[in-house]
C-alpha positions, 0 to 999 in steps of 0.5 A: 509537490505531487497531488494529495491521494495520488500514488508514489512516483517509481523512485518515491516507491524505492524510496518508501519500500527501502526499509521493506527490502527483504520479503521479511520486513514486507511481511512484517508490515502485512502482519500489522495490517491483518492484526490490527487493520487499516485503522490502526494508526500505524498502518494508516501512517504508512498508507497516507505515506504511500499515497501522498498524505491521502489514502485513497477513497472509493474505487481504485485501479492497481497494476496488480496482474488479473485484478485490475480493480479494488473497493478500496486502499484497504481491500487492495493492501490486503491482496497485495499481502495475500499475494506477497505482491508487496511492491504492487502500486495503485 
C-alpha cells in the first residue's frame, strides 16, 4: 500500500487515466474542474484518487517542463489543464 498524499505509480496513473484516454474525456475533466473548482466534491474525488487518498498540501514539485513547482495540487491541475498536459504527475 502506497503512503497517503503520495503520487500514483506509472501503471497506477494508467490506470486511473484509462477512462480519460482521448483527449476528449481529459478535457471534460478540465472542464469540471475550471467550472466548479477544486472543491467540487467530484473533482476532489478524483484528486485524492489521483494521490492516494490525500490531496497534497502546500508546495509541490511536478514533472511538467519549465514549471517544476507549484503552491498547490489545485494550481498545478489547473496548468496541467491549461497546457492540455493532462497526463503530467506531481
Amino acid at each position: 500500500a502506497q503512503q497517503p498524499g503520495t503520487p500514483l505509480s506509472d501503471q497506477e496513473y494508467r490506470q486511473f487515466f484509462r477512462s480519460l484516454r482521448t483527449a476528449h474525456r481529459a478535457s471534460t475533466a478540465c472542464l469540471l474542474r475550471a467550472l466548479y473548482g477544486c472543491q467540487n466534491p467530484l473533482v476532489r474525488r478524483l484528486d485524492e484518487y489521483e494521490n492516494h487518498g490525500v490531496i497534497p498540501e502546500g508546495p509541490i514539485c511536478s514533472e511538467m517542463p519549465g514549471t517544476p513547482f507549484f503552491p498547490d495540487f489545485c494550481t498545478f491541475s489547473f496548468s496541467r489543464c491549461a497546457r492540455k498536459r493532462y497526463f503530467i504527475k506531481v
